[in-house]
N, C-alpha and C positions, 0 to 999 in steps of 0.2 A: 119316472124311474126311481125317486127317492122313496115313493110309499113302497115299492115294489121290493125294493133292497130292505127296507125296513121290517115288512112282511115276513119276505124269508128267511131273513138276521133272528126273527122272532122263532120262526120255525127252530132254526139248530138247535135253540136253547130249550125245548122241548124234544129234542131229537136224542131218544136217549141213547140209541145205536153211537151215535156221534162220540158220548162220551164214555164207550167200553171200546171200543176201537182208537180214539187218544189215550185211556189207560194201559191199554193191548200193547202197544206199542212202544209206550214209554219205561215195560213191565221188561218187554225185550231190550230195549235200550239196558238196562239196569241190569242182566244178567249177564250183554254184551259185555259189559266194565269188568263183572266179576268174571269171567271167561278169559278174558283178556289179562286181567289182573294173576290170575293163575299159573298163565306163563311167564311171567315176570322173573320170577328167580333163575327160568330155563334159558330165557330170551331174551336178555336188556332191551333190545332195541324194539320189542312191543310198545306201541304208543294209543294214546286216544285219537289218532289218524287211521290207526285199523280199524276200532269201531269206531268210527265214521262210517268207512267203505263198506261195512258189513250192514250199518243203516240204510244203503239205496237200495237194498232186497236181493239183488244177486241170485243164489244161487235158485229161488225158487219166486225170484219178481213179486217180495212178500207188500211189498210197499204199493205194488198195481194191482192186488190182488185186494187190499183194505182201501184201496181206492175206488172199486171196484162196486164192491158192495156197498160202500158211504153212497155214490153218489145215484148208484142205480136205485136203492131203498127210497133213500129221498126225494126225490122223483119222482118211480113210480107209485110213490106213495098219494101223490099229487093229481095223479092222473084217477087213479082208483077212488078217490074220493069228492073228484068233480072239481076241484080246485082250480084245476090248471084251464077245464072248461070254463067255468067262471070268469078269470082272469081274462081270455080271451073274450067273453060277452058282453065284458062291463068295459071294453074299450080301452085293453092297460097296452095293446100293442104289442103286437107277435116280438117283434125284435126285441122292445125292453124287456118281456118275458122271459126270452132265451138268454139275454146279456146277463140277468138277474141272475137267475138259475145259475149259467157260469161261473160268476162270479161268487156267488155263498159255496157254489163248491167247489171252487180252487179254491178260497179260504177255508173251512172243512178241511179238505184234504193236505193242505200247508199245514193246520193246526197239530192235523197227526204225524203228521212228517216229523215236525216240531219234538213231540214229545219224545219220541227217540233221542234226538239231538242235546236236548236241554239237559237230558240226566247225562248225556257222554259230557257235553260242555262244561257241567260242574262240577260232576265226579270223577269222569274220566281226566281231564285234564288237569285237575289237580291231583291224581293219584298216579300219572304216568308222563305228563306234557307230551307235547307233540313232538317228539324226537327229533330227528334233523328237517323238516316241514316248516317252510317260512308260513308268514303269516299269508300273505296273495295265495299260497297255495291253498292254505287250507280254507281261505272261505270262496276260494272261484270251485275249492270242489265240493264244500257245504251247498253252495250257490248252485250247481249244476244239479247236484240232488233235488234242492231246491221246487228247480225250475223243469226237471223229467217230471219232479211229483205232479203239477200242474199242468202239462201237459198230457200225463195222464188222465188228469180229473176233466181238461178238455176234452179228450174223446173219449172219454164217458158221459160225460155229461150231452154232445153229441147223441151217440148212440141211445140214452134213455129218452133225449126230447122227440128223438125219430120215432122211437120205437114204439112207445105208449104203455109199455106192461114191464113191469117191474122183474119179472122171471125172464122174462126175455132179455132184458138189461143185464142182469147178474149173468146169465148164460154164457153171452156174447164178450162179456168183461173178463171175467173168469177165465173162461176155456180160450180164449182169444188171448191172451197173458200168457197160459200155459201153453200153447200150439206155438206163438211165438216165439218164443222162452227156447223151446226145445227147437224148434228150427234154427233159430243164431244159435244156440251150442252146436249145433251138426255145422251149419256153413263156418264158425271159427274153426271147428275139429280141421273141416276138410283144407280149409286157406292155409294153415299149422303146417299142413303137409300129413302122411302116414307111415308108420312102421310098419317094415312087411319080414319077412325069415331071410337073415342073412343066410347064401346058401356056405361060404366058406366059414363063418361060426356057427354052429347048430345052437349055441345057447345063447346069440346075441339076434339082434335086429339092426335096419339100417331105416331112414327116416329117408322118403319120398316126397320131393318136393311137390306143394299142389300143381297139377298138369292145367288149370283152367287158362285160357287166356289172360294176358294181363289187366284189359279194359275190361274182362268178368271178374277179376279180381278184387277189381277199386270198383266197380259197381256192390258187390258185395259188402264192401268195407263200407259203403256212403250208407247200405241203408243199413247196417248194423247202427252205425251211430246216427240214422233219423229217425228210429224208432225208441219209443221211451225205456221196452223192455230189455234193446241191443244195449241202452245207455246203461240201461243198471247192472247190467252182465260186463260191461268194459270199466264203469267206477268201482263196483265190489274187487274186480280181479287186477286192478290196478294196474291197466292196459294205457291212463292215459298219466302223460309222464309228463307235459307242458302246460303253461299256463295257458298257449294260445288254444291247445287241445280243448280245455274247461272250456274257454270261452266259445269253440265253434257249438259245443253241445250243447249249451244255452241258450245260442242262436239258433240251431234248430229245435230245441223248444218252443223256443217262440213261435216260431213257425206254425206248428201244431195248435199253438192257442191261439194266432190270426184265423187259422183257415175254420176251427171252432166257432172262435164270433161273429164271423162273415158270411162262410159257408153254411151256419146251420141256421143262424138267423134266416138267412134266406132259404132253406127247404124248411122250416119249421111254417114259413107261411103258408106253403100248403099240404100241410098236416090236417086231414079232416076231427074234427073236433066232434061230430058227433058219437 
């Protein structure tokens, strides 16, 4: 397992992808503050706790989308040049392979997360502090960022060892982010409730509460928050208001990177390799 980690650790550092996508990120970070900074005169109480929330990707799941492509590239980069073949001939063990792989890309994809955060942490907070935000708050919802990011990077990295081809990996990542994406903003819309034409004010509306059952309602709501792209659409828009909230999304992260190094370990075994 250690030559294996070692291997792939070696990879990243020739992964040049790896470090335009840590810059990419860090670039937006850095505009984030000046964004933010701008409304400062309009807004006092703008803090480097907004761009925080606006790093977990939000409105367009930017952050599963650069996860997306790191870990699919990587990968199927691996497969396209016989590597990952090799690996498995020379005896290195389907599972330590997968655990491997995992594992350099939830690091990878932490790193990029990172670079966002690092420029808000030094610049932003000292040019705005975290306004009324204790400190537990702000790092269970650093921490929950975090932990979606890797979660992410588990099922992708999942879906690339399945898959074998690199376009297919991006495909599936990508457009599975975006399909996502835009389903939990319809299922929020509709839980919200809707506006329909008030008939005694012609220029007002009345808001309709959602008609679904209540047990479709909290099923709704569970898998909003067990999905990484529901999580980034509830941290961005600042839906979760507790600490115990941060804490359950982390726990369902986890989740996501158990069932990655269990479950694919074990269908990676029978992956034909020819």
């Amino acid at each position: 397992m250690g030559k294996l980690l070692r291997a792939d650790l070696f990879r990243v550092f020739r992964f040049k992808i790896f470090y335009v996508l840590l810059a990419l990120n860090a670039v937006v970070g850095f505009f984030s503050v000046i964004n933010e900074l701008s409304w400062l005169p309009v807004d006092p109480s703008v803090s480097a706790f907004d761009v925080m929330c606006s790093g977990f990707g939000g409105g367009i799941a930017f952050i599963g989308i650069l996860d997306a492509v790191l870990v699919s590239i990587f990968i199927g980069h691996e497969y396209g040049c016989g590597a990952m073949r090799n690996k498995v001939m020379t005896g290195g063990g389907r599972p330590k392979i997968y655990l491997s792989e995992l594992i350099v890309s939830c690091a990878m994809c932490a790193a990029v997360y990172l670079g966002f955060h690092a420029v808000n942490f030094v610049f932003g907070s000292a040019l705005m502090g975290w306004g009324s935000h204790s400190f537990a708050e702000v790092a269970l919802a650093f921490l929950s960022g975090l932990f979606m990011t890797l979660a992410y990077s588990a099922i992708f990295t999942g879906i690339a060892m399945l898959s074998k081809n690199t376009i297919a990996g991006l495909l599936a990542g990508i457009l599975g982010v975006l399909v996502v994406l835009f389903a939990v903003m319809w299922l929020m819309g509709e839980l919200e409730g809707t506006y329909v034409y008030d008939p005694e004010d012609p220029e007002g509306a009345i808001l309709v509460a959602c008609r679904w059952p209540a047990w479709v309602q909290s099923l709704v709501r569970g898998f909003i928050r067990l999905i990484p792209t529901g999580q980034s659409v509830l941290l961005t828009g600042g839906a979760v208001q507790s600490l115990s909230g941060y804490g359950a999304l982390i726990g369902l992260s986890c989740v996501w990177i158990a069932l990655s190094a269990v479950g694919g370990s074990l269908l990676f075994r029978k992956i034909d390799m020819k």
